[in-house]
N, C-alpha and C positions, 0 to 999 in steps of 0.2 A: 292901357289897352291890352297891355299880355296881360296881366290880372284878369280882365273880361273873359280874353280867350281858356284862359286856364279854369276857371269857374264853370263856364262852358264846356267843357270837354271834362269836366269831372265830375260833376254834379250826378247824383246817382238818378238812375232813370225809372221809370213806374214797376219797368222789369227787374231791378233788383230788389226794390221791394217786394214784388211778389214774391222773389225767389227768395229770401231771407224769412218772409211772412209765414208762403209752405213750409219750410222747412222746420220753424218755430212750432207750429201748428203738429207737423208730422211729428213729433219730437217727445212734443203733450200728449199727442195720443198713443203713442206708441208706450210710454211710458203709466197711461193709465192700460192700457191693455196687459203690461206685462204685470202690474199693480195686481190686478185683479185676477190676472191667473197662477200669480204665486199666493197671493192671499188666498183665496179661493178654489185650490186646486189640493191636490190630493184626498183624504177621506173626511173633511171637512162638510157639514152639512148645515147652512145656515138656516135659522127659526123662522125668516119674515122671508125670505124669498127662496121662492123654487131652484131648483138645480139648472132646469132647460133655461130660465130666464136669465139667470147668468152667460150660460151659454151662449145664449142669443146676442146677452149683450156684447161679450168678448167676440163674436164673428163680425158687431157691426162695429167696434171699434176698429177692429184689426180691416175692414173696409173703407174705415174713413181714413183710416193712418195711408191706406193705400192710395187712394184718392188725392190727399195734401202732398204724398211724397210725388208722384205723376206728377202735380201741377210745380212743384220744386223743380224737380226733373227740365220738364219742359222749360219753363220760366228760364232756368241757368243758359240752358243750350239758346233759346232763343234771343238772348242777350247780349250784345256783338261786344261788352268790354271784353271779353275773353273769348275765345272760338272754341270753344267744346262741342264735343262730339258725341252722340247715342253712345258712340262705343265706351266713350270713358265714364258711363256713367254704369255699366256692369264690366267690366275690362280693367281692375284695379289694379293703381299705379300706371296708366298709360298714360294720361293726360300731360301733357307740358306745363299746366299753369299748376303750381301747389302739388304736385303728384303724391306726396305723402298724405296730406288730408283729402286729400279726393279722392284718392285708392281707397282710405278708409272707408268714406261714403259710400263707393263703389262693392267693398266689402260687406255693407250693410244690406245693400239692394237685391246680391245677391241671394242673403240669408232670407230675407225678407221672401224671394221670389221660391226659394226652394220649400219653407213654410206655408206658403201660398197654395202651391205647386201638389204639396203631398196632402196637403188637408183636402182641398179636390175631390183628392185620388185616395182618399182614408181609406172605403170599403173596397178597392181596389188592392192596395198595397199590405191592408190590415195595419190592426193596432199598433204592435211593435216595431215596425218600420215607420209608421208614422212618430210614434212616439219620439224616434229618437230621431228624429228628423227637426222634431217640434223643439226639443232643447236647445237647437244654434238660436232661437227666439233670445235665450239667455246671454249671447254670447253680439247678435247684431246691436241688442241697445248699447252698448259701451262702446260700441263703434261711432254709433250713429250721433251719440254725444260728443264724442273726442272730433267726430268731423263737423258737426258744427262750431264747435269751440274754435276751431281751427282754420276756420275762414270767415271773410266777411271782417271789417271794422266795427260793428258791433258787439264785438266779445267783450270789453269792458264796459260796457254800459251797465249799470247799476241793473238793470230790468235784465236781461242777458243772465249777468253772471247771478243774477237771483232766480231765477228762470230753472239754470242749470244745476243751482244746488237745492231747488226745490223737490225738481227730477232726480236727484242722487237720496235725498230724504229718501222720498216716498218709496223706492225700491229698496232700501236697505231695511225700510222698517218693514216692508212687508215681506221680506226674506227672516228677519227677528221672529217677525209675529208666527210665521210659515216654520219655524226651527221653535219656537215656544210652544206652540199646542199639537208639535207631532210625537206620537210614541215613541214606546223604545224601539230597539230596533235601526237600522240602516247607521250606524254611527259613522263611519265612513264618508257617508254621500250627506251627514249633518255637518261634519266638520270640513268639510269640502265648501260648503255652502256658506258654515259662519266666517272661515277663512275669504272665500270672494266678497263678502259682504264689507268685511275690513278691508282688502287689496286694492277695490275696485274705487273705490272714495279718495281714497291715498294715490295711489294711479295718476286717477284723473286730476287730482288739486297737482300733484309734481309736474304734470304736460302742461295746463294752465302756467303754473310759477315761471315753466323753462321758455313760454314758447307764447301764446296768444293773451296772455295777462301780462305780456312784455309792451312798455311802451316804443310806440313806433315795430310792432308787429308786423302793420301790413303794411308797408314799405321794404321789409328787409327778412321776411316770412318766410324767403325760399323759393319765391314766385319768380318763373321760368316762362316764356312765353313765343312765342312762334313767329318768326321774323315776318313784318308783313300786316300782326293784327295790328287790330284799332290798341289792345293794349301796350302793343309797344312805343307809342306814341305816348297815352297817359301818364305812362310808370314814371313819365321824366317831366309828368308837371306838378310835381310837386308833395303826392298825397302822402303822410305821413302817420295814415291808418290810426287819428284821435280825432279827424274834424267828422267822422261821420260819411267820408266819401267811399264811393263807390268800389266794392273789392272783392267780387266775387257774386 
């Protein structure tokens, strides 16, 4: 009978799939968006496709990423294992449950929103202020990885962690290809570039090793919770963050 009940109260619910699903989804696109404006960006002029259609398609990526990240968003907070709040979801580092990866996530949204924000307001603010505005784009993906890595019981899943180093591939080689056919010139801001290109991969595989690639993670992850929720009830039936149950 406690077997039942514990099965029962952990089994993960339609809303943590969504919210694990967006955020998977938000993750792919954000990563093909940054793919293709570091390939594709500086004075770079491809033979078979127009310039504006790149464009095009880099605004309606950076749309959809927005789009998946919203329904992430929402999905988490509307999900009662844990009581999150709007605020923790731009307010990083507030939350009680995981505050280090969640602050991350937090960190991403932010970057996200200021991106968002200034592209808008391009002819507005002009180019140069936009510009540098547009670089934290560089700087939210590595977040935005490190906090999905960092929650949820699916981090070791074969699919997951191939997921995540498909997403680290594809940016490093397009930061390669972005640093092989640009001229002379800006040596500085190249070797700045080849350098993050090596950091960022190494990074992220040392947080994995120390931290969510650990067996029994999401049992002992750091997760803090608020006297009162539904999760403080769960945390003590048993889950030990490999059967697939419910954690974020």
């Amino acid at each position: 009978m406690t077997g039942t009940v514990q099965l029962a109260t952990t089994a993960p619910s339609p809303l943590w799939y969504a919210t694990r699903a967006g955020g998977t989804v938000a993750l792919l696109l954000l990563t093909a968006t940054l793919v293709l404006g570091i390939a594709a960006g500086g004075r770079y002029a491809p033979k078979r496709i127009a310039r504006f259609e790149i464009g095009a398609l880099h605004r309606n990526l950076s749309l959809l990423t927005t789009v998946f990240l919203g329904l992430h968003i929402a999905t988490a907070i509307a999900d009662p294992f844990v009581r999150l709040r709007w605020l923790d979801a731009v307010v990083p580092f507030a939350s009680s449950y995981r505050p280090f990866w969640l602050g991350l996530g937090a960190l991403a949204v932010d970057l996200l929103l200021a991106v968002l924000v200034t592209s808008a307001l391009r002819l507005r603010i002009g180019r140069r202020s936009w510009k540098a505005v547009h670089w934290l784009a560089y700087a939210l993906w590595p977040l935005a990885l490190l906090h999905g890595a960092g929650t949820g019981t699916d981090t070791r899943l074969t699919l997951q962690l191939g997921l995540a180093a498909g997403c680290l591939a594809a940016v490093v080689a397009a930061v390669w290809w972005r640093l092989l056919r640009a001229g002379p010139g800006h040596r500085a801001g190249r070797l700045w570039a080849a350098l993050a290109a090596a950091a960022v991969p190494a990074l992220v595989a040392a947080l994995l090793v120390a931290g969510p690639a650990r067996t029994g993670w999401a049992h002992h992850g750091g997760t803090t919770v608020r006297p009162g929720t539904v999760a403080t009830d769960r945390q003590t039936a048993g889950d030990d963050g490999d059967n697939g149950g419910e954690d974020e």
